[in-house]
N, C-alpha and C positions, 0 to 999 in steps of 0.2 A: 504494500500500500504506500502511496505516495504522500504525506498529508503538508500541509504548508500552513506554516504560523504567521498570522498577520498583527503587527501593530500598527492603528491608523496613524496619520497624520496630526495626531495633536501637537496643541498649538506650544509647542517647544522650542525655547531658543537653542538655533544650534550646539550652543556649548553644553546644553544639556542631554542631547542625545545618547550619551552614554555616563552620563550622570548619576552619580551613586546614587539619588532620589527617584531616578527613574526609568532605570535599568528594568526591562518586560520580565523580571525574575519567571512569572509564573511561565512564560511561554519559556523560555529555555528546560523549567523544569519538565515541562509537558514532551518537550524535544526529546532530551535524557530519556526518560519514560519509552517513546517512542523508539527509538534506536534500539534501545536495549531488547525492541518487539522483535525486531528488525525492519521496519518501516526503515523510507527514505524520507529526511526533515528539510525543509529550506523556512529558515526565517527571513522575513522581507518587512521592513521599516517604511508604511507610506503606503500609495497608492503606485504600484510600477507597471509595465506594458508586459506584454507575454514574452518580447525578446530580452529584458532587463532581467524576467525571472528563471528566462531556460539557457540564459549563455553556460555553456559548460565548454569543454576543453575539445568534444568532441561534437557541441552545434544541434545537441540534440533538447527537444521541445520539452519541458518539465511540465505535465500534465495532472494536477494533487486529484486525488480520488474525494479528500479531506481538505477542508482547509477552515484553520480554530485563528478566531479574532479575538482578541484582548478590548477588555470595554476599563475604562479608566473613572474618573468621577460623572455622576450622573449629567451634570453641565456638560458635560464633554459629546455628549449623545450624537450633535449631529455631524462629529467627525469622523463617528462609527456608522453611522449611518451614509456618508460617504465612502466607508471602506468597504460594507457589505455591499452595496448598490456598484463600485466597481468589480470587484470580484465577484460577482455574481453575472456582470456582463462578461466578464472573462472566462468562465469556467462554468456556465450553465448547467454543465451534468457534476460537478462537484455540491457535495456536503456541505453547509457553512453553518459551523457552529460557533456559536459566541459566550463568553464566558467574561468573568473580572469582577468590579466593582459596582459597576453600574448592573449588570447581569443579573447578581447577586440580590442587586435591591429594591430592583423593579423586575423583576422576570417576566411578568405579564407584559409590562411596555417594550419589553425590550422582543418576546412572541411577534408582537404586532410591524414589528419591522421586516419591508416587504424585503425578503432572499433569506428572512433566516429560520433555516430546518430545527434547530433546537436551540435552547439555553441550559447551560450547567450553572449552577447556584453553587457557591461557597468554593472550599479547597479542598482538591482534588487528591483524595487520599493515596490514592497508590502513588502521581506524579512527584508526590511531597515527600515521600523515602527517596528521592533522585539528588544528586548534587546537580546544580545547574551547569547547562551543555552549554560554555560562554564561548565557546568557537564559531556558535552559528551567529553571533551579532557578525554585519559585513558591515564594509565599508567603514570599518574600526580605525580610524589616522591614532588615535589615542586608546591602546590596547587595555582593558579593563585589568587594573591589578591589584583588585580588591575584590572579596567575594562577600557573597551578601547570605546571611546567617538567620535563621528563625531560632531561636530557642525554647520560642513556646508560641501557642498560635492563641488566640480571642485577647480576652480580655474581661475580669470579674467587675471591672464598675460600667456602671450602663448610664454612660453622660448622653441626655435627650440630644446633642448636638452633633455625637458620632456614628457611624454606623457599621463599626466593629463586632456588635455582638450580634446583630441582625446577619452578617457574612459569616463567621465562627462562633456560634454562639454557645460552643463548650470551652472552656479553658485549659489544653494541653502542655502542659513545660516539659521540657527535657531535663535530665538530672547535668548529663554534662555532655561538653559539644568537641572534646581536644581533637576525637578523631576525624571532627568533619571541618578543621583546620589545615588550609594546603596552602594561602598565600599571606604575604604579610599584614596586608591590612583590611580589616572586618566590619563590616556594616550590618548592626543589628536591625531588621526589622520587623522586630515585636511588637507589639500593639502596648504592651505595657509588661517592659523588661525586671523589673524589680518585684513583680507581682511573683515570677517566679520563685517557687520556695526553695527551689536548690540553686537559685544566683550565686550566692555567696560562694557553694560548692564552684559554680564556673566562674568565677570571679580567681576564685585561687588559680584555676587551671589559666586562666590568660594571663596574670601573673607569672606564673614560672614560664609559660613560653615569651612571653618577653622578657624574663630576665636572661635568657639561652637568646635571645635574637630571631625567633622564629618569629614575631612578628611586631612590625613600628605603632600601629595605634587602632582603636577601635571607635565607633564609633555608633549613638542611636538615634535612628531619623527618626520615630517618636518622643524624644525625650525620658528623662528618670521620673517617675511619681516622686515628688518628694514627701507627699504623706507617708512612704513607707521608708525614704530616709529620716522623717523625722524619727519612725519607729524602731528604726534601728541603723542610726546613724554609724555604727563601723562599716558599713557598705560604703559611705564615701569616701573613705578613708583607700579601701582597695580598688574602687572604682577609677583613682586617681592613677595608681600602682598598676591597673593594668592598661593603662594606657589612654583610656578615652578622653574622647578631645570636644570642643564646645560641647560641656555639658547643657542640656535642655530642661528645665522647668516648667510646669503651666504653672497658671494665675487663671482661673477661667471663671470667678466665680467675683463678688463686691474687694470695695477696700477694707471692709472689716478682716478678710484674709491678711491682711499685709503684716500684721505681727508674723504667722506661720511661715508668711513665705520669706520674710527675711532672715526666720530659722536656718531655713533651705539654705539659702545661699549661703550663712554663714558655717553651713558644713562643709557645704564643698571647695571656700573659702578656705577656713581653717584645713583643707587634706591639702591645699597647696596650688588652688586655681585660681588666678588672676581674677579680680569680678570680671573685668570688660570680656572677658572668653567664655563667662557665664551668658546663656539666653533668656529668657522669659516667653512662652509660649503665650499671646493673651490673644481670646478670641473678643472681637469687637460688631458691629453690627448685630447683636444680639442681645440678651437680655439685658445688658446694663447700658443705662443711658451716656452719650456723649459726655458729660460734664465730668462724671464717675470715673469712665476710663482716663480721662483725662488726667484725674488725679492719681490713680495709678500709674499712667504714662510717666509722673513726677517720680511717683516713690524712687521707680526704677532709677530714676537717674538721679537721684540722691543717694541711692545704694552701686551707682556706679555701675548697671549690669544694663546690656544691649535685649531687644524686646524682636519677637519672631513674631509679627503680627497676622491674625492669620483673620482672614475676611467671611465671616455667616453666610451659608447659602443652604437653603434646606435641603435636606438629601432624597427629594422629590424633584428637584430643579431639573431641569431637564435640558436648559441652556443660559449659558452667563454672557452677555454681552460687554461686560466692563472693558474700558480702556481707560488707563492709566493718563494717556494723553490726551482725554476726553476733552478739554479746555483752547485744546488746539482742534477737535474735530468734529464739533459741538453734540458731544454726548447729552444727554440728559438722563438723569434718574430712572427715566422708565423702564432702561434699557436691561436694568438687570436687579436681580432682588436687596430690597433696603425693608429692614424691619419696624416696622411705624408701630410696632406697640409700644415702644421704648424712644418712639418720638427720632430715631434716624432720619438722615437727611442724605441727597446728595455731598450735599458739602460738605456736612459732617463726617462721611464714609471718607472722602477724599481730604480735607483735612488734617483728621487723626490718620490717614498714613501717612500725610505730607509731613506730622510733626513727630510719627514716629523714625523716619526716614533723616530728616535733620538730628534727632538727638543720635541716634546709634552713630551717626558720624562725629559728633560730641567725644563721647564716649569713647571711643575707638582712637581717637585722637589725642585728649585731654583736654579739649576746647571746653572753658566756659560757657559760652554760646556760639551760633551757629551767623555765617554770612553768606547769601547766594553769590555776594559779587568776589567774596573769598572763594569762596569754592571753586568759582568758574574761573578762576583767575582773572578777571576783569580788572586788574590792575597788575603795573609790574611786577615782578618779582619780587624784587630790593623792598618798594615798596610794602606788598604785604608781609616780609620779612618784619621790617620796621613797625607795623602796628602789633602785630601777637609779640612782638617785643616790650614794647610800650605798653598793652595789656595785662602781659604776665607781670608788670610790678605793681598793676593799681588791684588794691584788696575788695573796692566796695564798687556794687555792679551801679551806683552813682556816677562814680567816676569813668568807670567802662561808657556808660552810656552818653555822658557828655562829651569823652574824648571822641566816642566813635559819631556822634552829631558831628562834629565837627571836622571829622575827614569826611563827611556825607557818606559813611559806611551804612548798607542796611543793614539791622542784626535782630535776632531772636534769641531770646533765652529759655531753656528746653522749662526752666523751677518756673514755670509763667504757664496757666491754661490760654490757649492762643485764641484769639478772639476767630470769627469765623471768615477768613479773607483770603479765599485761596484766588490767587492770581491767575491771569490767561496767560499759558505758558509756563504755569507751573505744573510739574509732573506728579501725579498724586493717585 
């Protein structure tokens, strides 16, 4: 059998193409699976013509019996919908089944889509014993040298805002992972790594292979719960030890949290991490109002720690319109979901990223405050050299503010809730 793995065309910037966030783990796993049948696998990135998918050495036409699509987030729908509709005019007498995320959470919506023979819901029990087959990614200019790791699959808290436990909704951990360790550097992607009750156990073990040099760092695209650092804060301690790097936190909930979560931080502070390396997961366009995150946007930068803001869209959505450079291509509001029971707003969605986007470069810098005409360089070198010079000896943001009137600098200060004035041509 012939079967070919498709991932559409989502809307990725190049660099990310083979980006540890978003690397098609599940279709490599499916591939592995596959081969092992002894089936023939081709993965194909995109929408390509019949001669882009059959060039072989010998010219001959690659015709799939099978061909399995990868569905991403449920906004993502009509890029899938573009990839079933081409592949289905390519290969009429092929199979097309689709599977992922979106699959998963709409299976009914995603039936109704015209070419497609079935949907598979959730994770795929037999392909899941495979290690990923990372030789069928092509057109690889930047060879993948890092492998991507589950240690355990769901997740036991059931936040109304995710929809983790509606795809896995048993919670499986593995005791330990050393021997499914072959390159040096690891990307967890658990749904909620710390939940694990034998972490600690795999904590040790990435520990001693990086004290042997077997591998340089690790890392987790969901983040650590830090309610279960708070609970058993020597996990940060090894977490540090075995090498992971921009540790992740949420904040997802009021500013009444901000006592706990500057616990958080102060653990993985005290094991030896930088704040600014520290993240803040904070979901916004959702139940807490503008003003609120706002004030949390401050803590963060009073606690010196950079924010991963991540944008509400209900996980029924079915297409997101947003453009970031909406101001330059006259988006409006309608275009894509804003939660008005909490009183969001266009401006406010784009704002609170424009002002979480200013401070993390704060932050990451040391900058008291933030200048667009600094940033763009809009003035000489020498020159901006000479005002952050000038700056760094005045103690009070009085005097910041007068000196910098008076070179006609614009500036913002991150300790300030920003009034609502997101400019044309500003990116947000």
């Amino acid at each position: 059998m012939k079967i070919l793995l498709i991932e559409p065309s989502f809307p990725l910037p190049p660099k990310s193409k083979n980006h540890k966030d978003f690397l098609p783990i599940g279709l490599l796993k499916l591939g592995a699976m596959h081969r092992a049948k002894g089936n023939q696998v081709k993965l194909i990135r995109g929408e390509k013509t019949k001669q882009e998918i059959s060039v072989t050495g010998e010219g001959r036409w690659y015709v799939p019996d099978k061909i399995m699509i990868t569905s991403l987030f449920t906004y993502w729908k009509p890029h899938l919908v573009n990839s079933v509709k081409h592949y289905r005019e390519l290969y009429p007498n092929a199979e097309i089944l689709v599977g992922g995320i979106y699959a998963s959470l709409m299976p009914d919506d995603c039936r109704n889509i015209n070419g497609v023979d079935k949907v598979f819901e959730g994770v795929h029990p037999i392909a899941e014993e495979y290690p990923p087959a990372y030789d069928l990614i092509e057109e690889n200019p930047h060879p993948v040298d890092y492998q991507i790791i589950h240690s355990s699959r769901g997740c036991p808290r059931q936040c109304d805002f995710c929809g983790t436990y509606h795809i896995e909704p048993k919670f499986i951990p593995k005791k330990s992972i050393k021997d499914e360790i072959i390159k040096k550097k690891i990307v967890f992607y658990d749904n909620n790594l710390l939940m694990n009750p034998h972490f600690e156990k795999i904590l040790d073990e990435l520990i001693e292979l990086k004290n042997k040099k077997k591998t340089l760092w690790c890392e987790s695209q969901s983040g650590f719960d830090g309610r279960v650092l708070l609970e058993e804060p020597v996990l940060a301690e090894k977490i540090k030890k075995a090498g992971f790097r921009s540790p992740r936190i949420a904040w997802d909930w009021g500013l009444k949290q901000s006592s706990k979560i500057k616990r958080q931080i102060d653990l993985l502070v005290d094991a030896g991490y930088n704040s600014k390396q520290i993240f803040i997961f904070m979901i916004y366009n959702w139940s807490i109002e503008f003003e609120e995150m706002e004030k949390k946007r401050i803590k963060c930068f009073e606690w010196g720690v950079q924010i991963s803001d991540c944008r509400y869209r209900p996980l029924n959505k079915t297409e997101d319109n947003y453009d970031p450079m909406a101001y330059r291509n006259g988006q409006t509001g309608k275009d894509y979901y804003i939660h008005k029971e909490t009183k969001w707003t266009d401006a406010k969605v784009r704002q609170f990223r424009k002002n979480v986007r200013r401070q993390n470069i704060c932050i990451r810098h040391g900058f008291s405050f933030h200048s667009k005409v600094l940033e763009r360089m809009e003035l000489p070198k020498e020159k901006i050299t000479e005002i952050m010079k000038n700056i760094n000896q005045m103690k009070t943001k009085r005097e910041k503010r007068k000196y910098l009137d008076g070179e006609n600098v614009s500036y913002w200060f991150p300790d300030e809730i920003a009034y609502l004035k997101i400019s044309e041509g500003d990116d947000a």
